[in-house]
Every structure is written in C-alpha cells, then in structure tokens.
C-alpha positions as CSV (number, residue, x, y, z in Angstrom):
1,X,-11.6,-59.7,3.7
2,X,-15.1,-59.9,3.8
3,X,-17.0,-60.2,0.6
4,X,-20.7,-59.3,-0.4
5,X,-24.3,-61.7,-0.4
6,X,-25.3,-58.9,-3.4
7,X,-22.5,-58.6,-6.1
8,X,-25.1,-55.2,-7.9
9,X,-26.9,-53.3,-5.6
10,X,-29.2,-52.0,-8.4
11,X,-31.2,-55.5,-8.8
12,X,-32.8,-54.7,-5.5
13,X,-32.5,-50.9,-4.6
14,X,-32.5,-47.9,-6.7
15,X,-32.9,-44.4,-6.2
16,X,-34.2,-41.8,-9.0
17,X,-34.5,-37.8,-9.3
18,X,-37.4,-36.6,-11.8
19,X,-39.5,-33.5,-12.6
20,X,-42.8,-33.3,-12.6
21,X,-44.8,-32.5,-15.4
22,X,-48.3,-32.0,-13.8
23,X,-49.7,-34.9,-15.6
24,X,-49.1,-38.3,-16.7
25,X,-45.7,-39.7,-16.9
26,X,-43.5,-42.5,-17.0
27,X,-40.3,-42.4,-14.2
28,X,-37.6,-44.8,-15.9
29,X,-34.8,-46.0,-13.2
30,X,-31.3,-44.8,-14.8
31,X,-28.9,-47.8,-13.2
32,X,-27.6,-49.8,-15.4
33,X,-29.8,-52.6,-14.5
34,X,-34.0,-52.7,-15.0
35,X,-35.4,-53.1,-11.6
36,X,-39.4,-53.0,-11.3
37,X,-40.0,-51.7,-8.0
38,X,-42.5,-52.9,-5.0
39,X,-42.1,-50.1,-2.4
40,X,-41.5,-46.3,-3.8
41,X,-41.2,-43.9,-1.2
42,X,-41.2,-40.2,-3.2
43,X,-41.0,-37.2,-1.7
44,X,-41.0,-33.2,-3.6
45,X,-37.6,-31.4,-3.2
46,X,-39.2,-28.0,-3.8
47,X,-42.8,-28.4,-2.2
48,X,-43.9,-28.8,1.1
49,X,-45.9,-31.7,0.3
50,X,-46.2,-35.0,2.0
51,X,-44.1,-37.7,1.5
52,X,-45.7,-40.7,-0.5
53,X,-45.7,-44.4,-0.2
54,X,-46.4,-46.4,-2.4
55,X,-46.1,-50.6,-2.4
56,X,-47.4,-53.4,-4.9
57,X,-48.8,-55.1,-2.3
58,X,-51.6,-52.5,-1.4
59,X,-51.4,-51.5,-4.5
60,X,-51.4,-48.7,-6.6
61,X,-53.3,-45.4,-6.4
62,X,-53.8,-46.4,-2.6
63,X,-51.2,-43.9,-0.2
64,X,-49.8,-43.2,2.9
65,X,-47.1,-40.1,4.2
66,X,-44.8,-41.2,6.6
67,X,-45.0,-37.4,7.7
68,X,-48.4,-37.9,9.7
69,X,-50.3,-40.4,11.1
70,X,-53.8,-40.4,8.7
71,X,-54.9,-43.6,7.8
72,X,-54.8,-44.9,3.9
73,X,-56.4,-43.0,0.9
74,X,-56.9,-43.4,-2.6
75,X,-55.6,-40.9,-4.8
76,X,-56.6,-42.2,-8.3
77,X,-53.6,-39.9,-9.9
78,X,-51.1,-41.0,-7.9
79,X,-48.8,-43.9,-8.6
80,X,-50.4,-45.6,-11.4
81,X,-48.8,-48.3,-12.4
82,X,-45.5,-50.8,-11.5
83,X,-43.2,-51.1,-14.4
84,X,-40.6,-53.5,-15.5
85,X,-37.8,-50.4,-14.5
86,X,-39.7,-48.0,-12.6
87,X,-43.4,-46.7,-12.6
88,X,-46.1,-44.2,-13.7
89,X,-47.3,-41.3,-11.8
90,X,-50.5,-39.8,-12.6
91,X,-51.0,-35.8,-12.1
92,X,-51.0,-35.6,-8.4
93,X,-49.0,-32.9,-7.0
94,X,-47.6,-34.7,-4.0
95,X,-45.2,-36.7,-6.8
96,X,-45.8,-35.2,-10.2
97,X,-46.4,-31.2,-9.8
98,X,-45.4,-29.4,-12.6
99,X,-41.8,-28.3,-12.6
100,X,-41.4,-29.4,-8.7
101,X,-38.1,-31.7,-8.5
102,X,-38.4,-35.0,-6.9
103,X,-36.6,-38.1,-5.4
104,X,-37.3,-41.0,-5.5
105,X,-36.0,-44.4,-3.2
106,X,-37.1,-47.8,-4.6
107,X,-36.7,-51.0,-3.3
108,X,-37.7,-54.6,-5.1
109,X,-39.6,-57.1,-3.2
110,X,-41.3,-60.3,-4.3
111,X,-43.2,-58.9,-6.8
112,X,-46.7,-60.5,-6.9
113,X,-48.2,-61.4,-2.9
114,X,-48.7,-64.6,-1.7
115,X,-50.2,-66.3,1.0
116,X,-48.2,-66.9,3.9
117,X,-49.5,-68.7,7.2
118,X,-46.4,-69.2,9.5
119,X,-48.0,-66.5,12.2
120,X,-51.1,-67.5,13.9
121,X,-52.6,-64.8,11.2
122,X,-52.2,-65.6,7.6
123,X,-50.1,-62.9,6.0
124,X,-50.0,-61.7,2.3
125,X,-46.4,-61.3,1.5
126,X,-44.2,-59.7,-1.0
127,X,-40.8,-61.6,0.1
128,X,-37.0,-60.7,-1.8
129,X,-35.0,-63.2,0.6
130,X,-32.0,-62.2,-1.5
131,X,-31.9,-58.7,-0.6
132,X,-33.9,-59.2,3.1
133,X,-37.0,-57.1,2.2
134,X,-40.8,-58.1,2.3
135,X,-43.6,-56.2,2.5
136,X,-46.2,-57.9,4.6
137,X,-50.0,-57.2,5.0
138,X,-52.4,-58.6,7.2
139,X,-55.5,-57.9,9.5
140,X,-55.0,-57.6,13.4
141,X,-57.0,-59.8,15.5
142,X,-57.1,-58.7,19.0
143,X,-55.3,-61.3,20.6
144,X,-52.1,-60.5,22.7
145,X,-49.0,-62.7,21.8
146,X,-50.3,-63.2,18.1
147,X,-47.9,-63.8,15.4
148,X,-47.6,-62.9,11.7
149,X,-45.1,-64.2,9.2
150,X,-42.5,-62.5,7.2
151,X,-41.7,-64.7,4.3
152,X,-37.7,-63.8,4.9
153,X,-36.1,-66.6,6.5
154,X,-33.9,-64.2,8.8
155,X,-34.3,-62.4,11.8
156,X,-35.4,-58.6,10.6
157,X,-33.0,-56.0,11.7
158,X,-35.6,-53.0,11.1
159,X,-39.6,-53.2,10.7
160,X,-42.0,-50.3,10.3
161,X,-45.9,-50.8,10.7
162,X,-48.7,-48.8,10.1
163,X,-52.8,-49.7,10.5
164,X,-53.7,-48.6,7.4
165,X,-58.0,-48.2,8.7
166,X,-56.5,-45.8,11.9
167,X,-55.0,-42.9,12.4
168,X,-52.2,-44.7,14.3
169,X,-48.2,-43.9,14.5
170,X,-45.9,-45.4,12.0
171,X,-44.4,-47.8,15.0
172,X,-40.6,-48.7,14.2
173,X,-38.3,-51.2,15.6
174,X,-34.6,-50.5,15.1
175,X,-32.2,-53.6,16.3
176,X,-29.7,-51.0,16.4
177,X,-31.9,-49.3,19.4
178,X,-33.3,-50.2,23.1
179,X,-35.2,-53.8,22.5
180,X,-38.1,-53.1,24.2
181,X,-38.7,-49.6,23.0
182,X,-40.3,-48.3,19.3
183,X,-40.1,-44.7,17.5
184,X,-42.7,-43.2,15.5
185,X,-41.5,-42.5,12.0
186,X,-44.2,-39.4,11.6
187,X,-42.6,-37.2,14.4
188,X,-39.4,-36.2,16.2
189,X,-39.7,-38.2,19.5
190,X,-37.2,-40.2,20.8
191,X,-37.8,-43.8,21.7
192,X,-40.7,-44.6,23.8
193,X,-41.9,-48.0,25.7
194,X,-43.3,-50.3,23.4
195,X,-45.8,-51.5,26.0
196,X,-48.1,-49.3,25.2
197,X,-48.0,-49.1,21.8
198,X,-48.7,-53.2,20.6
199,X,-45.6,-53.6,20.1
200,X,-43.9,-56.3,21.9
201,X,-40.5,-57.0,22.0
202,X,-38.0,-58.4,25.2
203,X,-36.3,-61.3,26.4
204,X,-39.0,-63.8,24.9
205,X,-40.5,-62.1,22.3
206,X,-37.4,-60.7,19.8
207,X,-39.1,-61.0,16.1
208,X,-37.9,-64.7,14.7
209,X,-36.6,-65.6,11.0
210,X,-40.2,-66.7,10.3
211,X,-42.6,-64.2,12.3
212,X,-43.0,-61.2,14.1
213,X,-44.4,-61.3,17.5
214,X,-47.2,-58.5,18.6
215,X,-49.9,-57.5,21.5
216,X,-52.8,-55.9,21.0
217,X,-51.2,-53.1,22.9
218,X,-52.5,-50.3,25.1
219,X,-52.8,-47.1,23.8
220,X,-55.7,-46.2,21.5
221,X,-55.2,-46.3,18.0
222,X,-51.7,-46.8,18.4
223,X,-51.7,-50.6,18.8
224,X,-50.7,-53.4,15.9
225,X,-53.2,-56.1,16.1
226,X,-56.6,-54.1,16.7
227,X,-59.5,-56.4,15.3
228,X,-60.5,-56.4,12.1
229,X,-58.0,-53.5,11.5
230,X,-56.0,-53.9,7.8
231,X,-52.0,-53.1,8.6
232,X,-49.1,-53.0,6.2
233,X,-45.4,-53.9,8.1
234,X,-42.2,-53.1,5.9
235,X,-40.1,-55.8,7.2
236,X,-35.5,-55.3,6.4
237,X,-32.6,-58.4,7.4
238,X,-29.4,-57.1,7.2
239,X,-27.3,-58.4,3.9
240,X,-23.8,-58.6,3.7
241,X,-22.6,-55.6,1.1
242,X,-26.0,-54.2,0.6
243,X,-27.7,-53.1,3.8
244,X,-26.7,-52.0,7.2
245,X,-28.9,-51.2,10.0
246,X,-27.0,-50.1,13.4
247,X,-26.0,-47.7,16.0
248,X,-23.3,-45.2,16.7
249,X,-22.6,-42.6,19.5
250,X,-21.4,-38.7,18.4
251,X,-18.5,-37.2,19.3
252,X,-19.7,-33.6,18.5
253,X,-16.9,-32.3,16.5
254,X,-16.4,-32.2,12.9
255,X,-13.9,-35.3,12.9
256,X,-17.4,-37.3,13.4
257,X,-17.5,-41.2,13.9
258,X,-16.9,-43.4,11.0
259,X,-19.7,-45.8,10.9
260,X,-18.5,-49.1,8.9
261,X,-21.3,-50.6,6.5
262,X,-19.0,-53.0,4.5
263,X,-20.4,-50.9,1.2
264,X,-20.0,-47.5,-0.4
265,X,-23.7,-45.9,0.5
266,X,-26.8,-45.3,-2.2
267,X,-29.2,-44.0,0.9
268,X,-28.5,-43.2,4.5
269,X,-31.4,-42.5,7.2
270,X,-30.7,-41.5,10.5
271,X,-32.1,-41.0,13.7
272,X,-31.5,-39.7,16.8
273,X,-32.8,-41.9,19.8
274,X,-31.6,-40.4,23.2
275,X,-33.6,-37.1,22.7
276,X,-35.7,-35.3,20.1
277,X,-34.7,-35.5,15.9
278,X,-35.6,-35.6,12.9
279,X,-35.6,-38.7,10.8
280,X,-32.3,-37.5,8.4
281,X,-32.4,-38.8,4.8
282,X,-29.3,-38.6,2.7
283,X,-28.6,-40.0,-0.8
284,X,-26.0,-40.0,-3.8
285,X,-28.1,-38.4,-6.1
286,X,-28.7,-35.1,-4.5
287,X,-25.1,-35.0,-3.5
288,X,-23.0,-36.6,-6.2
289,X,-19.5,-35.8,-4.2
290,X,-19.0,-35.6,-1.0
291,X,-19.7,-33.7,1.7
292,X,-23.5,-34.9,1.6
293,X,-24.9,-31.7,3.2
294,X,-28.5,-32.1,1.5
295,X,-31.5,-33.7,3.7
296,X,-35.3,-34.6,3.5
297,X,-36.5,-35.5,6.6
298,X,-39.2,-38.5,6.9
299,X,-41.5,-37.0,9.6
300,X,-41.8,-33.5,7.6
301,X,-43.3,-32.0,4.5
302,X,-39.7,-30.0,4.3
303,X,-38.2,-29.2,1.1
304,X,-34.5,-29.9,0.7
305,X,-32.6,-28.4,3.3
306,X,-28.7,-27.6,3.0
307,X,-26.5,-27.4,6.1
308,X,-22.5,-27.9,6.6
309,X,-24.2,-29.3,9.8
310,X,-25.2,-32.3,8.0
311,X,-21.7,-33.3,6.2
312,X,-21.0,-36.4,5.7
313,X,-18.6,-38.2,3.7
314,X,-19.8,-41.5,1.8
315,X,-16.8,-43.8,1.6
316,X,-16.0,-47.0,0.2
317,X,-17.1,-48.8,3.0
318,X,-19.3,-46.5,5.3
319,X,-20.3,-43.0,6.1
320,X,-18.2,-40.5,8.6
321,X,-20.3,-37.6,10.2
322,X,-18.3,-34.4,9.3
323,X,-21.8,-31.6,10.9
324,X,-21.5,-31.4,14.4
325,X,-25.6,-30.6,14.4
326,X,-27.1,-32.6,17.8
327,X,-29.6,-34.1,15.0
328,X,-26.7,-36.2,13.9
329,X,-23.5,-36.0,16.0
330,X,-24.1,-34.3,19.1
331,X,-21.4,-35.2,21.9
332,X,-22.4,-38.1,23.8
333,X,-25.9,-38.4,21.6
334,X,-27.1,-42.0,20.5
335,X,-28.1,-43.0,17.0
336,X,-29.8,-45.5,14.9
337,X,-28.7,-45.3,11.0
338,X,-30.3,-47.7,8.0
339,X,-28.4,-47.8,5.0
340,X,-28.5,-49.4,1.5
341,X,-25.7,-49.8,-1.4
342,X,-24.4,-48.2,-4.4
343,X,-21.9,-50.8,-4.4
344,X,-20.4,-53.7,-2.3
345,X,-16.5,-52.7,-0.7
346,X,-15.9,-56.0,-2.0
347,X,-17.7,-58.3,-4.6
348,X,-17.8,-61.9,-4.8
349,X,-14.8,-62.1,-6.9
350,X,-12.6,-59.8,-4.2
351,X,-12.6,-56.7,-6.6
352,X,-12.9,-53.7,-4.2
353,X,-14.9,-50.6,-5.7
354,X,-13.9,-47.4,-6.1
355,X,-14.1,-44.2,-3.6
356,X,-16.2,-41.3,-4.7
C-alpha cells in the first residue's frame, strides 16, 4: 500500500470561507494546525469581481486576477499583511466587500525569499521542498535558451507565469497535457503551441529539478524572458498523499471516470484541453458532502455557480465525475486536473482516513 510524503495536509495547504466586512479584518485559517500562508488566491462567491492573488514574495498590497491579462497593481487595501495562520485584508471590495462571501485557497511556501542562482538568471525564491511549492521571481533577459532556478529539487509537474510589467497571458504548463504546448489561465482556450508564446518545452528542453528552461518567445507581450521585464512563476512537484497533477479522458455519462490521487481531495481544478473550457474550481468547503456541484471558474469574474452538471464525488483516494457537462466529462474529451489534500488515503503509520 502506498503511504504519504505529508502525514497533515494543513501544514502546507489550507482553504478558508469568510465575509466581508467592508473594512479591515483579520482572516484566521480554521484547520487544526496554524499555517502562515505565501500564495492566497481569493475570489468573491457573490460579486462578479476579479479574482485576487496575492504572494509573500511580491508582497503585499501588490495584485494580479488570473481572470485577465493586466499587468501588476497596487491596491493599498488589499491584502495587508501575512500572518502566523492566515492574513489581513484591508477594505477592498475584490476580497473584503461588505457582506459579500468569499473563498479563500492558501498554500505555504518558504516564507521569507532568497537568492537563488542555479538558472543563468538569479531568481528570488520562496521554496517549501516538503510540499513541492515555490514561488519564484525574476527579471527576463532576452536571451533564448535562458534558465531560471526553482529552489525545489524536483522536476515541477505544473508552473504558471505571468510578466508582471505587461499585459501578457498567464502561460501554464500542465505535465498532465501536450509537452510542447501551454494554456492561458485568463481565458477558455484550449492548448496552443508554446512556440510562440516563450515558452519552451520538447525533447531537450523538459523543466529540470533545478531550473526551468525559457525563450524569449515570439508573440508580443506574451513571451517569458522579455528584457528588463519583472515575472512571477508559481512553480508545483507532485507529493505523494498531498498533490496530484494529471490527465483523464471522459466518458460522457454520469458514471464519470474515477481519477485516483492517492488522497481524499481539499481543492480540485480542472481543465479541458482538447477544445474550449473553463478553468473548473472545486473545494470541500463550499460542498461539505458530496456531490460537489458548486464551481468558480479561474478565467472569470463569475459568482458561484451550481449545476448537477458539475457532480463530483470526493473519495478517499480521488475524485469521480458524476456531470456529464463537456466542461468536464464530455465523451471522448481530454483533461488536465490539479489537486491538493484534506488528507493522505494512507499516512506514514498505514492508518487509512476516512470517506466523506
């Protein structure tokens, strides 16, 4: 039986519900354990407002929306502060409006950044090698072929990058999709070549367990290593009993696939590949039982949207589609799906954990 690298989940991931108040206030993380967070995605369950992210690393009051491509601003009453288990949020409506419900999705990093200069360009790095997550910031030079370093000691399974000067896609590598193509986290497309984006994958060029491998690209703005540009890459290796990041095909009928994780989900995103989608976010805190039939979408401002279409049940050790919606498990249709743990199927010890 296979066993976990992350006995509790909650260390490194968490995700919280609040209200907003319309001004200051203090989000505690309610897991049993403190985390203080480095990366807090939030988006409003009841407003059509943008999503907001957040990391330690760029630090706070400075934001981007993975729902469009606009380069970084500084919104002095957003995020506020990091704390030692959760953060602040000033009285910006995009994550505190008064009375609007929000989630929240938190991840711990390295805490503090550090210098890193495995790459031919020195990176600032936020680096949990425990749970496979860094958050790594540098400035693009130009030059085709250049390298940046990670910090994670392992090959990354999924890495998002955005120039935070441009406004540029949010170009996303999936090693559970095509290896030489990239999706855009902002919109619906399917994959695309990367060759004309700057991002460059292949034979020769697969992202190793110290760097990750670019070109100065092609295509405008849309490139990852324009000169003198500032870019922020969100950089995920897989871990045993705590993250997953794969593919599946659908079957189109309500007796979906059964995608095996080796953990009892916390957060599932998925994404359509083949065709046209939206970027599906699931979670057990919206749904407490199963099916999970509520969704934000990470390419829209959206409010929570309810559908049988998009039930799925979160097991023990995986999810299984239940909706038959072409989003998710259309007949024939190909999928990339990221998930993160509530808990390991088995622990260290060889305790299982419980259904839902």
């Amino acid at each position: 039986m296979a066993y976990t690298d992350i006995d509790n989940p909650e260390l490194h991931f968490q995700n919280k519900l609040y209200t907003g108040t319309g001004s200051s206030q203090s989000i505690t993380l309610d897991g049993d354990e403190d985390m203080q967070p480095d990366w807090v995605w939030c988006k409003t369950r009841s407003d059509t407002q943008d999503h907001q992210i957040n990391d330690s690393v760029r630090g706070t009051t400075k934001l981007l929306a993975t729902n469009n491509n606009a380069q970084e601003f500084t919104d002095s009453n957003n995020l506020t502060s990091y704390n030692t288990d959760g953060f602040t949020v000033g009285s910006s409506g995009g994550i505190n409006g008064s009375s609007d419900t929000l989630a929240s999705w938190n991840w711990k990093a390295g805490g503090s950044a550090s210098s890193n200069s495995d790459g031919d360009i020195t990176s600032s790095i936020s680096a949990n090698t425990t749970a496979g997550f860094s958050i790594v910031s540098y400035t693009g030079s130009g030059t085709i072929g250049n390298t940046v370093g990670h910090g994670l000691g392992a090959i990354p399974a999924w890495i998002i990058t955005k120039n935070r000067d441009a406004t540029s896609q949010w170009i996303t590598w999936h090693q559970g999709g095509t290896s030489t193509k990239n999706m855009d986290l902002a919109t619906s497309d399917a994959e695309y070549d990367s060759s004309v984006t700057g991002w460059q994958q292949g034979i020769n060029n697969v992202p190793t367990s110290s760097v990750l491998r670019f070109t100065a690209g092609s295509h405008g703005n849309n490139n990852v290593m324009d000169s003198s540009e500032k870019y922020i890459s969100y950089v995920f290796v897989e871990k045993q009993g705590y993250s997953s990041f794969g593919s599946y095909t659908g079957n189109g009928n309500a007796d979906g696939p059964f995608v095996y994780t080796g953990f009892k989900p916390a957060w599932v995103i998925i994404k359509r590949t083949d065709s046209t989608a939206d970027w599906h976010i699931q979670d057990n805190k919206r749904n407490t039982f199963n099916p999970v039939d509520t969704s934000l979408f990470a390419n829209t401002t959206d409010t929570d949207t309810t559908s049988s279409t998009y039930d799925t049940d979160f097991l023990s050790n995986g999810f299984k589609l239940r909706g038959t919606t072409t989003a998710r498990n259309g007949s024939g249709n190909t999928y990339i799906y990221v998930a993160f743990a509530e808990a390991p199927f088995t622990n260290s010890s060889g305790v299982p954990c419980n259904a839902r």
